[in-house]
C-alpha positions as CSV (number, residue, x, y, z in Angstrom):
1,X,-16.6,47.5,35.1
2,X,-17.7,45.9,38.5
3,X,-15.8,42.5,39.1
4,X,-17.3,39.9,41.4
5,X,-15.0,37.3,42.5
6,X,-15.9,33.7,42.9
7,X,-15.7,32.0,46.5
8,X,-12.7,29.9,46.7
9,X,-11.1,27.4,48.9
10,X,-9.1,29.2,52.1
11,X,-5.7,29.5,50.7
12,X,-6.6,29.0,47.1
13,X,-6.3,31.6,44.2
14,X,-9.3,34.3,43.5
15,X,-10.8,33.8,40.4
16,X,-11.9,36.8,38.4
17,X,-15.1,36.3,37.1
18,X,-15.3,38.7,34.6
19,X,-15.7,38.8,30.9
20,X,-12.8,39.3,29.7
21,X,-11.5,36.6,32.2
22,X,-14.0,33.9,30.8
23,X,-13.2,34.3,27.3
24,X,-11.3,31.8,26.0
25,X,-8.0,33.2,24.1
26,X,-7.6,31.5,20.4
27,X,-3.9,31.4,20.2
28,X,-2.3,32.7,17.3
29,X,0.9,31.2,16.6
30,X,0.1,28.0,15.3
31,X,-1.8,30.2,12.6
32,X,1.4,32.1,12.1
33,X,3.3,28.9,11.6
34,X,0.8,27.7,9.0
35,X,1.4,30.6,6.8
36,X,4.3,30.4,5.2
37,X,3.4,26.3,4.4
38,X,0.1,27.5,3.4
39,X,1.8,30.5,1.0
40,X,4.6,27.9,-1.0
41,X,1.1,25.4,-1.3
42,X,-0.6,27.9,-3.2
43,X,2.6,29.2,-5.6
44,X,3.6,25.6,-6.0
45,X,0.4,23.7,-6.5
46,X,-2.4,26.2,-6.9
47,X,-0.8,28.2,-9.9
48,X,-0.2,25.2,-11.9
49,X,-3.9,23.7,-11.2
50,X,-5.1,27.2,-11.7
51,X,-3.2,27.4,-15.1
52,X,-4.6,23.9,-15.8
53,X,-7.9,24.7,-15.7
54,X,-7.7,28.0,-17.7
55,X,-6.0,26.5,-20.6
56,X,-8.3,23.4,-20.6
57,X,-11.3,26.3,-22.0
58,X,-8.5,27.2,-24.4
59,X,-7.5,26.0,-27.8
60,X,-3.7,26.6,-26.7
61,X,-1.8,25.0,-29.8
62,X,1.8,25.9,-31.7
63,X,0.7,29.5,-32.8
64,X,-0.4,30.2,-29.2
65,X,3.0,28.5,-27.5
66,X,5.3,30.8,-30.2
67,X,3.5,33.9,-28.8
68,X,1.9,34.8,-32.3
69,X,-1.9,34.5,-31.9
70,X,-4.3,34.5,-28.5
71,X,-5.5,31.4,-27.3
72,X,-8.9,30.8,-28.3
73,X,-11.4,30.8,-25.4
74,X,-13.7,27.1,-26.6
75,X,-15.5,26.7,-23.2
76,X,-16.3,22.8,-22.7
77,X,-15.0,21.5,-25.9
78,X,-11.9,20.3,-25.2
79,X,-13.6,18.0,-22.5
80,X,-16.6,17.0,-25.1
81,X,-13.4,15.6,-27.4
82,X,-11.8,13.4,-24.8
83,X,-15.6,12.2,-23.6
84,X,-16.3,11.5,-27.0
85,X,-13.0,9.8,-27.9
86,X,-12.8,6.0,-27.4
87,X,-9.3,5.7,-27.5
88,X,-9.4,8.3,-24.2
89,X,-11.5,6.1,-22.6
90,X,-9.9,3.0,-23.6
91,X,-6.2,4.3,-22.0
92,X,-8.5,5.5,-18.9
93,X,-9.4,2.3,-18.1
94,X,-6.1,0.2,-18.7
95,X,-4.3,3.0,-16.3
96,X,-7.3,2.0,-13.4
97,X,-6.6,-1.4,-14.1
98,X,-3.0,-0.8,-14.0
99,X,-2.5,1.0,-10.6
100,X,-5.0,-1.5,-8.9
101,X,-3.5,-4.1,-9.8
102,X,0.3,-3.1,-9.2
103,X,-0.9,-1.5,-5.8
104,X,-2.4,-4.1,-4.3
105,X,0.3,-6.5,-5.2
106,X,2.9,-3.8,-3.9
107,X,1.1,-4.2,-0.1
108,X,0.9,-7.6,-0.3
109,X,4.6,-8.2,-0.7
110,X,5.3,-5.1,1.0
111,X,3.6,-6.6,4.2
112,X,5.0,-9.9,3.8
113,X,8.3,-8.8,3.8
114,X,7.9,-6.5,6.8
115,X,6.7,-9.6,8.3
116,X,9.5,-11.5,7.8
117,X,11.6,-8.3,8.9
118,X,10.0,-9.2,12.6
119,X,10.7,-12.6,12.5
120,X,14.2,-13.4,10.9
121,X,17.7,-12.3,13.3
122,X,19.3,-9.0,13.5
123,X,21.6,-9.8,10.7
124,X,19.4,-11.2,8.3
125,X,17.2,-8.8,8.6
126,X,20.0,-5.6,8.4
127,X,20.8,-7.3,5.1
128,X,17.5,-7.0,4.0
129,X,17.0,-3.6,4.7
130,X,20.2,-3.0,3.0
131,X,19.1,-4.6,-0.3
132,X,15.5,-2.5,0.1
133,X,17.1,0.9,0.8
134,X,19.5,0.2,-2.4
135,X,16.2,-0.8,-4.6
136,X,14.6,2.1,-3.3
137,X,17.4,4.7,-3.8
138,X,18.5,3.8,-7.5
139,X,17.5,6.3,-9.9
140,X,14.4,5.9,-11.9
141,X,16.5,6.2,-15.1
142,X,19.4,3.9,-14.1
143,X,17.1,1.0,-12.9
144,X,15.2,1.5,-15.9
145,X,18.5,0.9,-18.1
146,X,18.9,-2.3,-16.0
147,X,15.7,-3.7,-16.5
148,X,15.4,-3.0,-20.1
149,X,19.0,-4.8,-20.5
150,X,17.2,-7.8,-18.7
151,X,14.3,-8.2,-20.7
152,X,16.1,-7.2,-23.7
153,X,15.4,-9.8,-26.5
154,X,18.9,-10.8,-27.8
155,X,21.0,-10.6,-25.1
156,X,18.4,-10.3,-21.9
157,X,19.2,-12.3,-19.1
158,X,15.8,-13.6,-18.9
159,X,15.4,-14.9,-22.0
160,X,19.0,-16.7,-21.1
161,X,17.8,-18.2,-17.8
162,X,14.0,-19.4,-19.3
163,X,16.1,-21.2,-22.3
164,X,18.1,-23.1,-19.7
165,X,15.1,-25.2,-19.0
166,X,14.6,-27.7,-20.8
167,X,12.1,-27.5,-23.8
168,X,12.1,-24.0,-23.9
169,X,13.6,-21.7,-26.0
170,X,13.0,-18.1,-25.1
171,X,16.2,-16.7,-27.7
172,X,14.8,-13.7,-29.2
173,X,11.5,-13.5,-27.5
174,X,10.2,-10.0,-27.4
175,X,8.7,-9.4,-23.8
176,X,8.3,-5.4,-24.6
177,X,7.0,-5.3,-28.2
178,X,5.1,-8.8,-28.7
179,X,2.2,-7.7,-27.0
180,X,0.2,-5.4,-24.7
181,X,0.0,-7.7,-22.4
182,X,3.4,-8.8,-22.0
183,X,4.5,-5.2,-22.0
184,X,2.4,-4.3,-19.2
185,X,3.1,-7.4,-17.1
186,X,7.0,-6.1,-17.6
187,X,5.5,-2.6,-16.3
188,X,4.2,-3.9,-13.6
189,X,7.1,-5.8,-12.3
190,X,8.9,-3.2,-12.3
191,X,6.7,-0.3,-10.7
192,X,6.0,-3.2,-8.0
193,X,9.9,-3.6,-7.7
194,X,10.4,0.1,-7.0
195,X,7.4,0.8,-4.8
196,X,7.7,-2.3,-2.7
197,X,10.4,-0.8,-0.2
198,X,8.1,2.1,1.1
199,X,5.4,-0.1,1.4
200,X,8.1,-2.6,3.7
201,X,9.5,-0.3,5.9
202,X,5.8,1.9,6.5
203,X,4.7,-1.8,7.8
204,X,7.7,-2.6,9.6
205,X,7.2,0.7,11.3
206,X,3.9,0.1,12.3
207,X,4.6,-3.6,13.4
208,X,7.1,-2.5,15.6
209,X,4.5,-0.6,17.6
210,X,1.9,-3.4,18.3
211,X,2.3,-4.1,21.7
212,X,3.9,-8.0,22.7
213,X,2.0,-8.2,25.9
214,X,-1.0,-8.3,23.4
215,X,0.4,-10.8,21.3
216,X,1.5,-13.2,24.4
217,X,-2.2,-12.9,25.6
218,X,-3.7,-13.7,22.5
219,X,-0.9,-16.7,22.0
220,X,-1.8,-17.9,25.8
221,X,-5.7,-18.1,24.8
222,X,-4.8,-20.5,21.9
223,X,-5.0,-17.8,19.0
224,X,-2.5,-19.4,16.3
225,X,0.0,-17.3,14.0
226,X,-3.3,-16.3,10.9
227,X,-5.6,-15.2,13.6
228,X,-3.2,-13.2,15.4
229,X,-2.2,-11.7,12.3
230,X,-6.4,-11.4,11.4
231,X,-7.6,-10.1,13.9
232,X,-5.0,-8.6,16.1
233,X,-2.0,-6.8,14.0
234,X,-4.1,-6.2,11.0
235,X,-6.5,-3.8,12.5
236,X,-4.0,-2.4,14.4
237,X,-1.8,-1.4,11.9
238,X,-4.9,-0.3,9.1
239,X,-4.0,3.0,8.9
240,X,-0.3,2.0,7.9
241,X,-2.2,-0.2,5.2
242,X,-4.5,2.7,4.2
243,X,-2.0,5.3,3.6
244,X,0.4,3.3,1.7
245,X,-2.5,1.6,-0.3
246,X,-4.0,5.2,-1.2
247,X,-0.5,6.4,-2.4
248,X,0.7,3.6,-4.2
249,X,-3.1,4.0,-6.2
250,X,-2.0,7.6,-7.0
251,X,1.8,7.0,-7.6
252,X,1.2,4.4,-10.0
253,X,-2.0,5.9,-11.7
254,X,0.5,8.4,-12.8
255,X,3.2,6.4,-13.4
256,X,5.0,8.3,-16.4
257,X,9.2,7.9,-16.9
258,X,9.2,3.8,-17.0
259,X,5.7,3.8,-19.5
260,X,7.8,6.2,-21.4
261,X,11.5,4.4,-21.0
262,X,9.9,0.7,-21.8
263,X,7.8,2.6,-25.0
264,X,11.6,3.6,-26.3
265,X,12.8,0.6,-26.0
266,X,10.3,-1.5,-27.6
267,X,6.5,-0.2,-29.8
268,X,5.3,3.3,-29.7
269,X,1.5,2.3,-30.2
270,X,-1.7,4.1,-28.3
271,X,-2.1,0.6,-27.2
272,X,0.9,0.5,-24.8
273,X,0.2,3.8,-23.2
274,X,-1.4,4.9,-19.7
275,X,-2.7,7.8,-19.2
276,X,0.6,9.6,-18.2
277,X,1.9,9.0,-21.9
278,X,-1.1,9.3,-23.8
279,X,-1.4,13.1,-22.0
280,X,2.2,13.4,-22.7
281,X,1.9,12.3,-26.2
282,X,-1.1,14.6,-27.0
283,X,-0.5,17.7,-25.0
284,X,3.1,18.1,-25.1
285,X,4.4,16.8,-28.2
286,X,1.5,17.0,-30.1
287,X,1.4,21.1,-29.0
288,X,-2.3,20.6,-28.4
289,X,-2.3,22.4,-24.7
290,X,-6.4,22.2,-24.2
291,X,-6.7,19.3,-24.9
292,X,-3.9,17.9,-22.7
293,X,-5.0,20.3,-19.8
294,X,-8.4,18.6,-19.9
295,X,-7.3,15.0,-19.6
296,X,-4.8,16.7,-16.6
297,X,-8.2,17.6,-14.9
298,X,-9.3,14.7,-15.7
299,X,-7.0,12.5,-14.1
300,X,-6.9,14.9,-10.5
301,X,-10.4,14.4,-10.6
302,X,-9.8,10.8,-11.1
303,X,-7.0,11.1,-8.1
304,X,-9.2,12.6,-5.6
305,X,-12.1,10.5,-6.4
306,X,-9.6,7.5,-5.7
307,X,-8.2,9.8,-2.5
308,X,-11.8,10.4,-1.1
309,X,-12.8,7.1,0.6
310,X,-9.7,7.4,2.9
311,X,-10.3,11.0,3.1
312,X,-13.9,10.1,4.7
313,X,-12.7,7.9,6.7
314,X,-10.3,10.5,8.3
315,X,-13.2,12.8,8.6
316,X,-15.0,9.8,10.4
317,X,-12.5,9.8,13.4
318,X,-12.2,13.3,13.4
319,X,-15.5,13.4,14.3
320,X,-15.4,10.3,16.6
């Protein structure tokens, strides 16, 4: 093949102007890297869905689990008896509720205490990290023994401190089993307890990157300390905000072990369960597979539906 060579300037390099040379190479390795990551994704998380979805057309009960009959192939209706059940639909919506609630109240502390992380001494605020790491760290089980013990209705601490007050008289006050409503409000205070460190130190990570020459202008043109924070570190730190928002949504829309520890402690009723115990309760104990691999597809449809407005917006400045 005939190469023709570009002019160039006196002293420079010849370039080749041929085919081959104007073909861009698409580099390979980072390809190679990927596929072992991509290989361990699939075993660990496609199997499982995979298996999940199977079953869900399957009438997969006792007999089927023992290894003495075939599971029975039922097509859509295992998801025609959750969409037709009320009680599904009833647990559905308390778990949305639920996670919204818990995870917007975990970034709202969460930023507030990585706030006062950048304002309060070295010291103080060592201390403070301290106390969040050891919060964070504890064992699901053994803070759930602790809290329990607190809200315990004969000898809880809190009933203790609230009867201290005079005119009240919290001795044997059931917080876990007097009411729904009570026994989620416990929940919540304690999946906000446990989820609040991450959300502290992600902020305090990003507020350590906002730059102080910013801040000093915007203090020097008369911005006080809320529209600094408005307009200046919020938006700069959003996609701290987003990220911790979006998995809080998802951690605590599956919040399972303190549901289950609380329901031990106290009632056992459908009306204290989320959707992590009511799958439990139905698929697992209740050796009726299909129908608790529907509600399982249920809820990562219900996860990635939750997952897909910060997903777009990734996709956004991708393409920006």
């Amino acid at each position: 093949m005939a190469l023709t060579t570009a002019p160039t300037l006196e002293g420079g390099p010849r370039v080749d102007e041929s085919v081959g040379a104007r073909r861009r190479r698409v580099p390979t390795a980072p390809y190679l890297l990927l596929t072992a990551a991509v290989a361990i994704l699939l075993f660990g998380m496609g199997y499982p869905v995979y298996w999940q979805i199977v079953t869900s057309f399957q009438k997969y009960g006792a007999m089927q689990q023992l290894g003495g009959k075939a599971p029975d192939w039922v097509g859509l209706q295992n998801y025609i008896d959750i969409a037709t059940d009320p009680t599904f639909w009833q647990v559905a919506v308390r778990s949305l509720a639920f996670c919204v609630v818990t995870a917007a109240v975990t970034v709202v502390i969460g930023m507030l205490m990585a706030l006062l992380m950048t304002k309060v001494p070295a010291a103080v605020r060592l201390i403070l990290q301290l106390a969040l790491l050891i919060a964070w760290a504890m064992p699901v089980v053994a803070a759930m023994t602790v809290w329990i013990w607190l809200f315990d209705r004969r000898r809880g601490v809190v009933n203790y401190l609230l009867s201290m007050i005079p005119g009240v008289d919290m001795h044997g006050f059931n917080w876990i089993g007097s009411s729904p409503a009570l026994f989620f409000v416990v929940a919540s205070v304690i999946v906000i307890w446990m989820s609040v460190p991450f959300v502290a130190f992600s902020a305090y990570a990003g507020l350590t990157q906002v730059s102080e020459e910013v801040m000093e202008a915007s203090q020097l043109d008369g911005a006080g300390g809320w529209d600094r924070l408005r307009y200046i570190i919020l938006p700069m730190i959003r996609p701290v905000i987003m990220i911790v928002l979006l998995l809080n949504l998802i951690w605590d829309l599956r919040v399972f072990a303190q549901i289950t520890m609380l329901q031990d402690a106290g009632p056992q009723s459908t009306d204290y369960d989320l959707l992590g115990t009511y799958i439990y309760k139905n698929g697992v104990a209740g050796l009726d597979f299909g129908h608790g691999a529907a509600m399982s597809i249920f809820v990562l449809a219900l996860t990635i539906a939750v997952s897909w407005f910060y997903i777009r917006s990734l996709l956004k400045e991708d393409k920006a």
